[in-house]
N, C-alpha and C positions, 0 to 999 in steps of 0.2 A: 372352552370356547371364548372365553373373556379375555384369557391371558394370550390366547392367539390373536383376538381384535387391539388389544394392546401392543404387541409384538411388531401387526404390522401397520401398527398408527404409527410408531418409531422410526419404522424404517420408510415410512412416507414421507413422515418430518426432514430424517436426515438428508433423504434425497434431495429435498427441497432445498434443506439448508444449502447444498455443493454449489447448488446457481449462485449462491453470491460468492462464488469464490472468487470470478471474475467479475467483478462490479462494473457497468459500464462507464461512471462519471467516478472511480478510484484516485484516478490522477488528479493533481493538484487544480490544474486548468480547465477539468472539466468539469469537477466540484465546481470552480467560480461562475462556468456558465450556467450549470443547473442552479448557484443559489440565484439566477437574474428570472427563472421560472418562478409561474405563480404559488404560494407555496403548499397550496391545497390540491397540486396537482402531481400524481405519483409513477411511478415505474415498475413494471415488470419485470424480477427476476430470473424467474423462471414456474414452472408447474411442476408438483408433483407425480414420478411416474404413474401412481395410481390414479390421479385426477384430484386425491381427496383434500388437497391445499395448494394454495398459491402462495411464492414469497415475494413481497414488495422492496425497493431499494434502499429500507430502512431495517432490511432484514426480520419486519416482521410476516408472522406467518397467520394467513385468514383460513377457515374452515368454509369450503366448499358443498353443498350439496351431492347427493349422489344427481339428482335430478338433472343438474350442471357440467357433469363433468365432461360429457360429449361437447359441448360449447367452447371449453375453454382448452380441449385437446391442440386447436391451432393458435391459440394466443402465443404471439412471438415477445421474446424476451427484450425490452424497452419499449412496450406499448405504454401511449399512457393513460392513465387509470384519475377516474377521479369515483371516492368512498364518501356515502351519501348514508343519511338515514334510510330506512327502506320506504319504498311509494308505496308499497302493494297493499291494499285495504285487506287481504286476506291474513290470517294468522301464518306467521311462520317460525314459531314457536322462538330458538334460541338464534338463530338470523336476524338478527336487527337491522345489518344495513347490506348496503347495498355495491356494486361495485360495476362500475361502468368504462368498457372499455372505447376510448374515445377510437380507436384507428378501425376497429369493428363494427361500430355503434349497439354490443349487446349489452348487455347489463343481467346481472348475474346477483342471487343471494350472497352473503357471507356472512362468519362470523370469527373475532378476534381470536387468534390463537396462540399466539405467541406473542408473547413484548417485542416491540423495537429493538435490536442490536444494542445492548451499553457502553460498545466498544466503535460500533457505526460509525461513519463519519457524516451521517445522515438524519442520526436520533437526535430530537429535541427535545431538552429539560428543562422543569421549570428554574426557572433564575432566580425572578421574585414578582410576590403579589400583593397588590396594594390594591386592596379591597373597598377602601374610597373611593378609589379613581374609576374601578373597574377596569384597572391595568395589567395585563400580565406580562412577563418576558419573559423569550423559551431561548435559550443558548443551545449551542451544537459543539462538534470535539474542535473546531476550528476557531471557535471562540466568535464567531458570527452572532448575533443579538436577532431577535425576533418579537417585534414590539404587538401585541395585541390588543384592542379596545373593547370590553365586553359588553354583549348586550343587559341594558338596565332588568331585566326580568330574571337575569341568569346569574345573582349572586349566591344565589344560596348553593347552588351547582359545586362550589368554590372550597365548602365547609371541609373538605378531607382531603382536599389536596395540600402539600406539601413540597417545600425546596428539594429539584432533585429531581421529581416523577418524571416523567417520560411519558411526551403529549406527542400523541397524533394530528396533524392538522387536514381534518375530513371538509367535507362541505355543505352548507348548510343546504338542505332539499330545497327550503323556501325564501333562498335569496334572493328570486327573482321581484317576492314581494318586500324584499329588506334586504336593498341593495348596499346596504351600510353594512350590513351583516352578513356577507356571503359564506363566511368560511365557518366551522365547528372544530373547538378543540374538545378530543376526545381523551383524557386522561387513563392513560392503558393500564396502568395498576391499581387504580379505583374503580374504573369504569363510568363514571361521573362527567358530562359531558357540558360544554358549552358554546352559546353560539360569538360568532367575534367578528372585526373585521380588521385588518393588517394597515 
């Protein structure tokens, strides 16, 4: 039974992966418009046939609910998406955050399931981090810079990250009360998370 749930978690993922075959901002010129977006704000590749992942235009892949999956059966591919810690004061055990589709207004559990593409022309890597400053910079395949200013409380967050990782740039749930701080980068191969602002 194990090896069949395995089986067909694979063939969920791969399906997932096909949607970015055709990426919507692929081209050169529409990379340069999406990099003038906010950069904590994300796209829809497409959904899993079984419901049980979605893939983002960073090529990564988030872990859906069963509970969800009817919700996000019409999510159309270029909604956009902004990934939040989660709000819900109830336990939801390996779902940490959250994911909100702006063109629906629903909002949905998730959780990380695949790294960012390393091959993407959408993933960002760390550059370098100067832990005086509380500076970080994320580079992309394009060679674009991404300059971040970290919140004073969130250096220790910092401790295992390394040149190279592959940051998510999610959004802080509590921006609204630290509007210097809106965005979170989330560090996908550590899992180590912090809050920033661009």
């Amino acid at each position: 039974m194990k090896k069949l749930s395995i089986i067909f978690a694979s063939i969920a993922l791969s399906a997932a992966s096909l949607f970015g075959m055709h990426h919507p901002f692929d081209d050169v010129q529409s990379f340069q418009d999406y990099q003038h977006k906010t950069q904590d704000t994300h796209y829809l590749l497409g959904v899993a046939i079984d419901g049980r992942c979605i893939e983002l235009e960073d090529r990564s892949t988030w872990l859906v609910p069963r509970s969800a999956h009817h919700i996000i059966a019409n999510w159309q591919k270029g909604d956009p998406l902004f990934v939040t810690p989660t709000t819900s004061w109830f336990c939801r055990g390996e779902y940490l955050h959250d994911l909100r589709n702006l063109s629906t207004g629903e909002t949905i559990p998730i959780k990380l399931d695949c790294c960012p593409d390393k091959n993407g022309p959408y993933t960002k890597f760390v550059k370098s981090i100067d832990r005086g400053s509380r500076r970080v910079v994320l580079i992309n395949h394009y060679k674009a810079t991404f300059t971040f200013d970290l919140h004073p409380s969130d250096n220790a967050s910092l401790d295992d990250w390394e040149l190279g990782d592959r940051v998510f740039v999610a959004t802080n749930k509590e921006w609204w009360s630290e509007p210097s701080h809106r965005m979170l980068l989330i560090n996908t191969e550590t899992g180590s998370q912090t809050r920033a602002s661009e």
